[in-house]
C-alpha positions as CSV (number, residue, x, y, z in Angstrom):
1,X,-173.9,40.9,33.0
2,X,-175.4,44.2,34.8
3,X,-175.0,47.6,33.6
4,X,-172.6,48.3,35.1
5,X,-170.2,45.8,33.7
6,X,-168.7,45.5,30.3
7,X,-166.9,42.1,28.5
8,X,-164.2,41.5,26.2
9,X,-162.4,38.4,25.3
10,X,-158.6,39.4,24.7
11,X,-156.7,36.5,23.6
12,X,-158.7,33.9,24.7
13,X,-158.3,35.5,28.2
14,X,-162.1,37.3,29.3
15,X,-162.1,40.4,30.3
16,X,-164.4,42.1,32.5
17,X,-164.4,45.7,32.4
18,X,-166.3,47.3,35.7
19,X,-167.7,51.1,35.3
20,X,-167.0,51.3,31.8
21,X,-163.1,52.2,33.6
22,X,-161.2,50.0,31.5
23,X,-160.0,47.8,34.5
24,X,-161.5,45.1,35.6
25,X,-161.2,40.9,36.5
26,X,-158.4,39.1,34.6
27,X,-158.9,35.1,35.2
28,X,-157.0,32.1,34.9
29,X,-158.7,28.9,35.1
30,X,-157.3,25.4,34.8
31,X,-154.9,23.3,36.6
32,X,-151.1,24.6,37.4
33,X,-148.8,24.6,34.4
34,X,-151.5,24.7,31.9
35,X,-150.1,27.4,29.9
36,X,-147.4,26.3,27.6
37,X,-144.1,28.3,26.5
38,X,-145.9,31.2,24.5
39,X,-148.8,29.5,24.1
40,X,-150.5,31.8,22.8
41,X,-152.8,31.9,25.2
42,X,-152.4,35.6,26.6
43,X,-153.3,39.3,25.3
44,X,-151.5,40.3,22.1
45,X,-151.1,43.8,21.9
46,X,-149.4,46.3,19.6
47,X,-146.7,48.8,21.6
48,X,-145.5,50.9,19.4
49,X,-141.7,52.9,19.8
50,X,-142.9,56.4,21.4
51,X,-140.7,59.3,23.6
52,X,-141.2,61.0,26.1
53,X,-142.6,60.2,29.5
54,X,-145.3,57.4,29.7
55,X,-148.9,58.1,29.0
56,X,-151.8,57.3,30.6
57,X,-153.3,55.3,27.8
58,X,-149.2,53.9,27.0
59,X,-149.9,52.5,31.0
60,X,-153.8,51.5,30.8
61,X,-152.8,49.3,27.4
62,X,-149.3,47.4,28.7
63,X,-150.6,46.9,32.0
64,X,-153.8,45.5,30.9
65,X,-151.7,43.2,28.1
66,X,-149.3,41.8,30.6
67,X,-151.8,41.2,33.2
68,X,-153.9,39.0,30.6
69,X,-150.7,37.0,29.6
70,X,-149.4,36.6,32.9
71,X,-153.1,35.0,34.3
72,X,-153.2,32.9,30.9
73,X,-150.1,31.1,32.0
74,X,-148.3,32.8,28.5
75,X,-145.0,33.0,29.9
76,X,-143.7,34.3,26.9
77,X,-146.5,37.0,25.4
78,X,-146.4,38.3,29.2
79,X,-142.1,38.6,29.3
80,X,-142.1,40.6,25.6
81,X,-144.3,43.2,28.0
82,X,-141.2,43.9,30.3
83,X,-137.8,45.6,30.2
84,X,-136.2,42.1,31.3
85,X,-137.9,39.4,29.2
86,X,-135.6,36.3,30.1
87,X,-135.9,37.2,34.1
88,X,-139.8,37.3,33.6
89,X,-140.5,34.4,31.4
90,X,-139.0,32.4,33.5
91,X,-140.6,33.7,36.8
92,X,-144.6,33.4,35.2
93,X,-143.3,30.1,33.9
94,X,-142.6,29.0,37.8
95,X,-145.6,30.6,38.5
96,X,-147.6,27.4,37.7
97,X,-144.8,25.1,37.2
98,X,-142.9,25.1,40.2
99,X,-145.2,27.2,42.7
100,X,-148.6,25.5,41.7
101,X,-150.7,28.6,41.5
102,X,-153.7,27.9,39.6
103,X,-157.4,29.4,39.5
104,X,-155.7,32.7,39.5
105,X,-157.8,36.1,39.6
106,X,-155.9,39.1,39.1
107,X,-157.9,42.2,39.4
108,X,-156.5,45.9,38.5
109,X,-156.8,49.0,40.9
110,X,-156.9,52.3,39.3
111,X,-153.3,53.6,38.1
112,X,-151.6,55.7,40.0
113,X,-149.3,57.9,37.2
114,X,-147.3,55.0,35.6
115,X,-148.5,52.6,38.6
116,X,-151.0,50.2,38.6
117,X,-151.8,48.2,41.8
118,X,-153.7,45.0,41.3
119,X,-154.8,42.2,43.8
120,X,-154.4,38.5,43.2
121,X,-157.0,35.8,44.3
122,X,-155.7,32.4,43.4
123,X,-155.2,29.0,44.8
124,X,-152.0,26.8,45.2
125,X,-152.6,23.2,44.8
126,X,-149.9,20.4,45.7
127,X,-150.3,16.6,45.4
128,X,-154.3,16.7,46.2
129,X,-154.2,19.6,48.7
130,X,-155.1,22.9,47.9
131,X,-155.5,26.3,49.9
132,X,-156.5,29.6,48.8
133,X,-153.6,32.5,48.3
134,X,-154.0,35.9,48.0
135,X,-151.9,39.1,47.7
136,X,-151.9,42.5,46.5
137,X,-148.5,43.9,44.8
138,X,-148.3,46.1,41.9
139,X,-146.1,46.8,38.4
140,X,-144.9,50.6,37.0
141,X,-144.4,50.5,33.2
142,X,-141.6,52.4,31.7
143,X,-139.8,53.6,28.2
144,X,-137.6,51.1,26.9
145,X,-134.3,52.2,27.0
146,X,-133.7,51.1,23.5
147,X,-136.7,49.9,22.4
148,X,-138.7,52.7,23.1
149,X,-141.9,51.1,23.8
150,X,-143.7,51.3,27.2
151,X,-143.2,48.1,29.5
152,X,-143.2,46.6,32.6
153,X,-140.5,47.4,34.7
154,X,-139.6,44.1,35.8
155,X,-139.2,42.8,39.5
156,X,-139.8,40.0,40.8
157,X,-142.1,42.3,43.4
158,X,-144.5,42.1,40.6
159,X,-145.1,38.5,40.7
160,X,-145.5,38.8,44.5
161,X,-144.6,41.7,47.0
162,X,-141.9,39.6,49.0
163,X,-139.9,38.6,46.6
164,X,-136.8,40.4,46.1
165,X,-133.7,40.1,43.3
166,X,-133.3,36.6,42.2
167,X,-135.5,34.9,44.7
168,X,-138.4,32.5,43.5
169,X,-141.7,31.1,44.3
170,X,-141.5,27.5,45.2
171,X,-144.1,24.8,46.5
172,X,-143.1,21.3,47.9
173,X,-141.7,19.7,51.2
174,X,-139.3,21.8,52.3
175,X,-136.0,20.8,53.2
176,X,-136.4,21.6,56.8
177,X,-139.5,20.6,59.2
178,X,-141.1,23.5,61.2
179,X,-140.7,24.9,64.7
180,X,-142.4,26.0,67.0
181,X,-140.4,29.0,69.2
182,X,-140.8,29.9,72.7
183,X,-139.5,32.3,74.1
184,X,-137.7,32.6,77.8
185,X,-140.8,32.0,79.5
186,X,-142.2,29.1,77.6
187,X,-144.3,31.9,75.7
188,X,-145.0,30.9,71.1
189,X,-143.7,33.2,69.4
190,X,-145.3,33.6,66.0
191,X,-145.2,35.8,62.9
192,X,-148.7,36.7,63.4
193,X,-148.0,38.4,66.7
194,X,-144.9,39.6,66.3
195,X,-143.9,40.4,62.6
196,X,-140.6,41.7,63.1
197,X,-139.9,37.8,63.9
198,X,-140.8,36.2,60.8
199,X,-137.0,35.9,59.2
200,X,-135.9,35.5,62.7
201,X,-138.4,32.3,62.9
202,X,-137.3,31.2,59.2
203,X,-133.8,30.8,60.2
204,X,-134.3,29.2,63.6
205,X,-136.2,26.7,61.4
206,X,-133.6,26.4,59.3
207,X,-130.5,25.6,62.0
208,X,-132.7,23.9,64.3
209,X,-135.9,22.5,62.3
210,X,-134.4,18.3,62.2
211,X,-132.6,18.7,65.6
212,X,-135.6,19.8,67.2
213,X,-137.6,16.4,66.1
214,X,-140.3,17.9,63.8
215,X,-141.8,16.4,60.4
216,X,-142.2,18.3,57.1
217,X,-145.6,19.1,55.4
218,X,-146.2,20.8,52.4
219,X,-145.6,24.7,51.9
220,X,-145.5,27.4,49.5
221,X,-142.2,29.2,50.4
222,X,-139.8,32.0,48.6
223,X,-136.3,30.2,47.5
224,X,-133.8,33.0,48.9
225,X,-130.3,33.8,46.7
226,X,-128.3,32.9,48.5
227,X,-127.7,29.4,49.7
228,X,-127.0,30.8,53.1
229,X,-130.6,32.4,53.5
230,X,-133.1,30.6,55.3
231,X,-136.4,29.6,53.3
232,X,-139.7,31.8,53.9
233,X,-142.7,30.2,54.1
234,X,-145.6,32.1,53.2
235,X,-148.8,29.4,53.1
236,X,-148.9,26.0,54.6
237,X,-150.7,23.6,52.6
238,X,-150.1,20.6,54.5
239,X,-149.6,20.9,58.7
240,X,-146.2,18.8,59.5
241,X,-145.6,18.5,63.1
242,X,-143.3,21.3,64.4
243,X,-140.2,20.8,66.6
244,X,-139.7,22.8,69.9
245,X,-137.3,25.4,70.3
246,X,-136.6,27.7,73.0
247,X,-135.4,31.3,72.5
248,X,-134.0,33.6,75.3
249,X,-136.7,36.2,73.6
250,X,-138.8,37.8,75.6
251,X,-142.5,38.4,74.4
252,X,-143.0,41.4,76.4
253,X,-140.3,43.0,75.1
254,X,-140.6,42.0,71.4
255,X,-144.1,43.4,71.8
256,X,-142.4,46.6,72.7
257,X,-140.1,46.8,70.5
258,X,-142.7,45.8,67.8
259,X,-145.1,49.6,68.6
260,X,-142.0,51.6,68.7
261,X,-140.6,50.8,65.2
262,X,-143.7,51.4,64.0
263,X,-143.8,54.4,64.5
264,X,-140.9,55.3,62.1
265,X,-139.9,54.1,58.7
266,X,-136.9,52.2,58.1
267,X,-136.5,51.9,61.6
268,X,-134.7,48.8,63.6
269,X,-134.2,48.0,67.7
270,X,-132.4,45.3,69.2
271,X,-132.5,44.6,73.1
272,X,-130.1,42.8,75.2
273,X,-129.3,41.6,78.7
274,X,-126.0,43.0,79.8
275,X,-125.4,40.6,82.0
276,X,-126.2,36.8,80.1
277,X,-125.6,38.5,76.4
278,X,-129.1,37.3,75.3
279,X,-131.2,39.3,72.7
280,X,-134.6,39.4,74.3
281,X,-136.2,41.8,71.2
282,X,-135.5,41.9,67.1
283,X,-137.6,44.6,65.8
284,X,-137.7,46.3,62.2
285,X,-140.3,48.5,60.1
286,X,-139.2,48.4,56.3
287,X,-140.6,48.3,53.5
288,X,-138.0,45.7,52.0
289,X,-138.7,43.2,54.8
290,X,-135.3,43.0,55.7
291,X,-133.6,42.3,59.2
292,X,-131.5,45.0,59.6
293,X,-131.7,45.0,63.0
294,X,-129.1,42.1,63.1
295,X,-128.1,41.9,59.5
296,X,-127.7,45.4,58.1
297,X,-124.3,47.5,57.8
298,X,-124.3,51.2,58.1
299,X,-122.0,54.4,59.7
300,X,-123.2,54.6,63.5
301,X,-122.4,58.1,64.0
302,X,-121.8,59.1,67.4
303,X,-122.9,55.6,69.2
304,X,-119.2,54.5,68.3
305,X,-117.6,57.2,70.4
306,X,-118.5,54.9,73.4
307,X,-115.4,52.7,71.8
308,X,-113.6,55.1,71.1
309,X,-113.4,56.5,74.3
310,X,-112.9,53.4,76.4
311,X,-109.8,53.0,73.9
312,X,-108.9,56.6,74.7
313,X,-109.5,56.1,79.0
314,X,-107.7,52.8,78.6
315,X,-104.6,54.5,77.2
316,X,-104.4,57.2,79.3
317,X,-105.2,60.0,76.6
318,X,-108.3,61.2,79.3
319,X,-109.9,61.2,82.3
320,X,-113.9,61.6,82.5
321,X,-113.4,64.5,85.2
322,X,-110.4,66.3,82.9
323,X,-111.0,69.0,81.0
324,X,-110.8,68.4,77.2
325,X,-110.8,71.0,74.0
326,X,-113.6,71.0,72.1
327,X,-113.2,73.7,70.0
328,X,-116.0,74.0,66.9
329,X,-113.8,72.5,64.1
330,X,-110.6,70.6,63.6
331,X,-108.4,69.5,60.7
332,X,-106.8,65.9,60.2
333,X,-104.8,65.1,57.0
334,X,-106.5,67.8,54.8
335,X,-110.0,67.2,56.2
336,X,-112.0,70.1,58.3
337,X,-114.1,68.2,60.8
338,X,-116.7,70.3,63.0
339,X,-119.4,70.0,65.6
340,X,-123.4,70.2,65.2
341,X,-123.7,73.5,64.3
342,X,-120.5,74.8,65.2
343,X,-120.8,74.9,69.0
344,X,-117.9,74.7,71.3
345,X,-117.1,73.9,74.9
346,X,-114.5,75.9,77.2
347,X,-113.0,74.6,80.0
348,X,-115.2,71.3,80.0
349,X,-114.1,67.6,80.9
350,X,-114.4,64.9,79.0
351,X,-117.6,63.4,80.4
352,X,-119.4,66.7,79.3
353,X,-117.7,66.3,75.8
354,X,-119.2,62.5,75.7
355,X,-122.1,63.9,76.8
356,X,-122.4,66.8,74.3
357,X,-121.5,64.5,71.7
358,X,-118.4,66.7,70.8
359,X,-116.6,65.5,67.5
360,X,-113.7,67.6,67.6
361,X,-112.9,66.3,71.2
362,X,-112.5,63.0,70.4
363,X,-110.9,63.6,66.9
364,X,-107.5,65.7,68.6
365,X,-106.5,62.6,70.2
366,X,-105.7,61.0,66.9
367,X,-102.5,62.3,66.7
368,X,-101.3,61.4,70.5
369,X,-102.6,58.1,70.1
370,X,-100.6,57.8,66.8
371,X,-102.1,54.5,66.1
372,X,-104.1,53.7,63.2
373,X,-104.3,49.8,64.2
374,X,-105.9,51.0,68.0
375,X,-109.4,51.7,67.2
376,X,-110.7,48.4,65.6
377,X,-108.0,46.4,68.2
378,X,-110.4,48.0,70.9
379,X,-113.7,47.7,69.0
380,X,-112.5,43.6,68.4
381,X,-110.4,42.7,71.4
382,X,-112.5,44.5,74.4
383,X,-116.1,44.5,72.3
384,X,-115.8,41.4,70.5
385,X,-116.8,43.3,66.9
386,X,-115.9,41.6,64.1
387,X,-115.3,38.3,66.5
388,X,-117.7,35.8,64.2
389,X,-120.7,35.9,66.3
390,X,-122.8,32.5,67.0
391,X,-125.7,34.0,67.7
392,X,-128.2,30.6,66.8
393,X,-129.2,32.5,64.2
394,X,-127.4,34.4,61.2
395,X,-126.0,37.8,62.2
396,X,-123.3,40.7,61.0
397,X,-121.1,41.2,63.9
398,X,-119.6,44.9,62.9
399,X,-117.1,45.8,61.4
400,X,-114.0,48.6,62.2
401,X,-111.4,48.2,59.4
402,X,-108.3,49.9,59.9
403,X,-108.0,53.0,58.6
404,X,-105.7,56.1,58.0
405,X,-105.7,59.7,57.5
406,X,-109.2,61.6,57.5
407,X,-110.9,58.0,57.2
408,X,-109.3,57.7,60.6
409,X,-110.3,60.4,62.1
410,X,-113.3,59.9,60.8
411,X,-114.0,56.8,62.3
412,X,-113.2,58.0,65.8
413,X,-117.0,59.6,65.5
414,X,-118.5,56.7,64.0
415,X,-118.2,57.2,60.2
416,X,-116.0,56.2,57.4
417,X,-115.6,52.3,56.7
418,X,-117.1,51.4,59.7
419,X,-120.2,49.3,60.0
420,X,-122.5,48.6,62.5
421,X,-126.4,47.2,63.3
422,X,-128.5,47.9,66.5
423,X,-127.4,44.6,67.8
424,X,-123.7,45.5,67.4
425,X,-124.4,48.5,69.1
426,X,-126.6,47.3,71.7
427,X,-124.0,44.8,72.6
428,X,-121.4,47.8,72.1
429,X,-123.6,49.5,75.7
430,X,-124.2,46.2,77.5
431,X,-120.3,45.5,77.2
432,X,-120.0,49.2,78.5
433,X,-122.4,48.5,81.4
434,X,-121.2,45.6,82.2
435,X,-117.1,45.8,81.4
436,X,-117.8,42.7,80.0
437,X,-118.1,41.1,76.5
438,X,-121.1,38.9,76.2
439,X,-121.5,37.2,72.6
440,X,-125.3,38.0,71.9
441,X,-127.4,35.0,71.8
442,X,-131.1,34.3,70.3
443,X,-130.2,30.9,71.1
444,X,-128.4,29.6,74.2
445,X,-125.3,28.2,73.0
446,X,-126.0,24.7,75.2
447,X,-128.5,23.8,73.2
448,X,-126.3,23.1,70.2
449,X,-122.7,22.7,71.7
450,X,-121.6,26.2,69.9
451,X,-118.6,27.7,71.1
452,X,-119.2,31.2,71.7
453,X,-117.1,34.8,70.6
454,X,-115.4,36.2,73.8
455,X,-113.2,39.0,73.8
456,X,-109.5,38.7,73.9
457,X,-109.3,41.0,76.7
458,X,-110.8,42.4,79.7
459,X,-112.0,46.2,80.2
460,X,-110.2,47.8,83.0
461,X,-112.5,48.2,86.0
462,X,-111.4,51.8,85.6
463,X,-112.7,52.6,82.1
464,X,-116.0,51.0,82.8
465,X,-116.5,52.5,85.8
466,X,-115.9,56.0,83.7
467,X,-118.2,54.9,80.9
468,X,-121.1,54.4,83.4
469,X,-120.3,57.8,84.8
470,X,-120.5,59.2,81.0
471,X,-123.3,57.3,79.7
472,X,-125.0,58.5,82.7
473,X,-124.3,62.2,82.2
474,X,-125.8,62.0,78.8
475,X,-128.6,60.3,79.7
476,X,-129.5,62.8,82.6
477,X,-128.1,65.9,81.1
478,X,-126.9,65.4,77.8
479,X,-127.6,64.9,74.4
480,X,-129.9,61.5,75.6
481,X,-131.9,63.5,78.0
482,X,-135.0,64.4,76.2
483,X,-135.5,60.6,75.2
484,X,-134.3,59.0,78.7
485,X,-136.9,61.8,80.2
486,X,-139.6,58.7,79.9
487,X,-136.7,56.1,81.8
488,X,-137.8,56.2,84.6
489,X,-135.0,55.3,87.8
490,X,-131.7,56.2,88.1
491,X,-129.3,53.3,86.8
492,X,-129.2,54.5,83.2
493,X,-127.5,56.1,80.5
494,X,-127.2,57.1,76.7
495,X,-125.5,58.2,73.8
496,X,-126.6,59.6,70.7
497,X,-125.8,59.3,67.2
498,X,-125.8,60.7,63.8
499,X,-124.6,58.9,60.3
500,X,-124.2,61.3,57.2
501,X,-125.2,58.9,54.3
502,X,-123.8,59.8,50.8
503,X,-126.8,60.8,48.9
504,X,-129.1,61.1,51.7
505,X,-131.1,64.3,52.3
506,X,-131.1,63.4,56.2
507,X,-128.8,61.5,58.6
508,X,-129.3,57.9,59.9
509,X,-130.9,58.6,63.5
510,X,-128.8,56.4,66.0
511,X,-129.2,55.9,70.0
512,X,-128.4,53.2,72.4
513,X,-129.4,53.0,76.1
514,X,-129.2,50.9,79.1
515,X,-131.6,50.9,82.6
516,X,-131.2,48.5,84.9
517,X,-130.2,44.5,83.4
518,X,-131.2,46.2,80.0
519,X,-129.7,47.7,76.7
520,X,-131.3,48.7,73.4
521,X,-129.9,50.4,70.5
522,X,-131.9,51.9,67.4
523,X,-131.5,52.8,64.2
524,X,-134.1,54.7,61.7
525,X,-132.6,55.6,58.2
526,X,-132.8,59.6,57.5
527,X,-134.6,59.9,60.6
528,X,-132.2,63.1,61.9
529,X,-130.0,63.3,64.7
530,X,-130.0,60.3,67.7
531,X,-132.9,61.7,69.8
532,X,-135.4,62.1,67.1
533,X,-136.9,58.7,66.0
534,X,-134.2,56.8,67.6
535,X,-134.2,57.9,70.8
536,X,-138.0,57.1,71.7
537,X,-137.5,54.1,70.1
538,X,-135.2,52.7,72.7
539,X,-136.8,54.3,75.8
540,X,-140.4,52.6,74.9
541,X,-138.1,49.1,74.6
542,X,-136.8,50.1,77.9
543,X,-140.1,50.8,79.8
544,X,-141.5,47.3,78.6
545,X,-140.5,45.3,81.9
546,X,-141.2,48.3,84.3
């Protein structure tokens, strides 16, 4: 051993300590499921009942003790380290057992307050084939609530960064044979280009992996919750032969969409084809991994009032070219509503109150419509929300529950109980472009025999026609402008949008678009008001086939 390198045997597990830092290599050597149920084969270490907030020796020790335990396979020495012993006993346990990680080196960064990042070299070995696996994740150690004594917070992040609550590490044949996507131009689509698409590739494989003709291998994958979930794969161990399956994707566009989320956190973009409903782009940039492009819930803010005013045109209530109060607050069942900062508009139609993105406008017409039942029979019957979507892939299809009083009111600006995603709302402007409901598809539905959503009614030629109009204004004068500055043409619109959150020091940034045969709609959470993150979101997707 140089100079620079100290040992220690802990437990039987060795030690090597690099720099004289106190953090070094933890190993594990031997074949998968080795280590017994507290086997005795880990760290032991004394933690002693303290207060106050963790120390930087309280950290270096637990850390250092649970690493040891977990890389000896000592289930049961590494889950008396956490806050949630039974959850983590029986995830290290699986660890060998039921993922078949062995030859496991687990080597600690330095902490970062009660943080400590570590990387993990190992291999995963299944009836004779073996491939290497590596990952980096990290663990925070905390006080005991009533113990005291400084553990591991436990999550399954810790074992590895993908997994979230209650999901596990398996290895094995899986269930369903692998595909191999295209997308509308006979273009593969694959995780490695396009990262956004990796659920979105798990759950094709899922619906479609035995129809398409392919054979299983062998895979290390992470067992979802919930049986609905598709499996994610995350190392193949042995190649099957993949299926075929075509997507209405388009590369180009995913690539798009893929630079422009990534530009924000949290952020999500769906694109759509107004006029054949298909979804040519899924993008997100989380830090959870999750597809909230298609799958999240949340307030849309202002991106709703396109409903609301095609219910409001439809019914008489306005006219684009008519003028409309907006004056800078209004009061509905003991609730003040207002505008952004107060502003007000005399003597200005409709259009420019669409345009403006002027709450107060929209929310007087709640008492003439005097209708609590009108909103979400617009948002379902003309926009096919809440319709049970067959997308070829699991979606969220919105959601505008009925509502009364201020949760009314509130809902005729997009917040409240309602619930949207960009692909909602993306479908929300192609419907609007269009004056047609088009289920969204990932999938064409003729593949499968699926019988599509449709809407239960047409839009009047009327109201679309004045939506255009609006969606235009905005775009070319409104609130949309800055962002659809970059849109180059003249067949386009907008509309902005804002969601207060509860809790949140800055509103969900909403905005939708269309140009041409094409509509996108983004959302980044806490990224501001519509045109700040969201807004040049969108206009990049739109700019991809130009």
């Amino acid at each position: 051993m140089s100079g620079a390198a100290k040992g220690a045997v802990i437990g039987g597990v060795f030690l090597a300590m690099v720099g004289g830092a106190g953090y070094g290599v933890y190993t594990l050597v031997g074949e998968s499921g080795a280590g017994g149920s507290g086997g005795g084969g880990g760290a032991s270490v004394r933690t002693e009942k303290g207060s106050g907030p963790v120390t930087a020796e309280e950290t270096d020790r637990t850390a250092k003790a649970f690493l040891a335990a977990w890389a000896a396979g000592d289930e049961r020495a590494a889950a008396d380290l956490t806050n949630n012993a039974q959850a983590a006993q029986a995830a290290v346990a699986d660890y060998g057992t039921r993922a078949y990680v062995a030859k496991a080196v687990i080597t600690p960064g330095a902490p970062e307050g009660t943080t400590v990042p570590f990387t993990v070299a190992a291999e995963v070995s299944y009836e004779g084939a073996t491939k290497p696996f590596a990952y980096a994740s990290r663990l925070t150690v905390v006080r005991g609530e009533n113990s005291g004594k400084p553990l591991v917070d436990w999550q399954p992040s810790v074992l590895h960064p993908q997994l979230q609550k209650d999901e596990r590490l398996r290895a094995g044949t899986p269930a369903s044979p692998p595909v191999t996507a295209v997308d509308r131009d006979g273009k593969e689509l694959t995780a490695e280009r396009h990262p956004s698409l990796r659920p979105v590739l798990d759950a094709l494989r899922k619906a479609y992996g035995e129809k398409a003709g392919g054979v299983a291998g062998a895979e290390l994958w992470i067992e979802p919750a919930g049986q609905d979930a598709p499996r994610r794969s995350l190392l193949t161990l042995v190649e099957g032969k993949p299926g075929r399956i075509e997507t209405v994707l388009d590369a180009e566009v995913q690539d798009a969409a893929e630079k422009a989320v990534a530009k924000y956190a949290e952020a999500s973009v769906v694109a759509v084809q107004p006029s054949t409903g298909h979804v040519l782009a899924i993008a997100n940039h989380r830090k959870d991994g999750y597809n909230a492009a298609v799958l999240g819930g949340r307030a849309p803010g202002s991106t709703m009032k396109i409903v609301t005013a095609a219910m409001l045109l439809d019914r008489g209530l306005v006219a684009a070219d008519k003028v409309t109060p907006c004056p800078a607050t209004v009061s509905w069942d003991g609730r003040t509503f207002q505008n952004l900062n107060g502003f007000t508009l005399d003597e200005e139609t409709f259009a420019t109150s669409f345009a403006r993105s002027c709450n107060t406008a929209f929310i007087k017409q709640i008492k003439p419509v005097d209708d609590n039942a009108a909103l979400p029979k617009e948002a379902r019957e003309v926009f096919g929300i809440g319709t049970q979507w067959k997308a070829g892939i699991p979606t969220f299809d919105g959601r505008v529950p009925e509502s009364s009083g201020a949760a009314a009111a509130a809902e005729y600006i997009g917040q409240g109980r309602i619930q949207m995603n960009p692909l909602n709302i993306a479908s929300v402007t192609a419907t609007a472009r269009t004056g047609v409901f088009r289920q969204p598809v990932v999938v064409k539905a003729s593949l499968d025999g699926r019988q599509l959503a449709r809407a239960t009614r047409p839009m009047k030629p009327g109201v679309a026609a004045q939506l255009v109009r609006m969606m235009k204004q905005t775009a070319v004068s409104g609130t949309g402008r800055t962002a659809m500055a970059a849109v180059g043409g003249s067949d386009k619109g907008a509309k902005t949008g804002s969601a207060e959150v509860d809790g949140a020091t800055a509103p969900d940034s909403w905005f939708t678009a269309y140009s041409g045969d094409l509509a996108a709609a983004s959302m980044v959470e806490g990224g501001g008001h519509g045109g700040d993150a969201a807004g040049p979101i969108v206009a990049s997707v739109l700019n991809a086939t130009r």
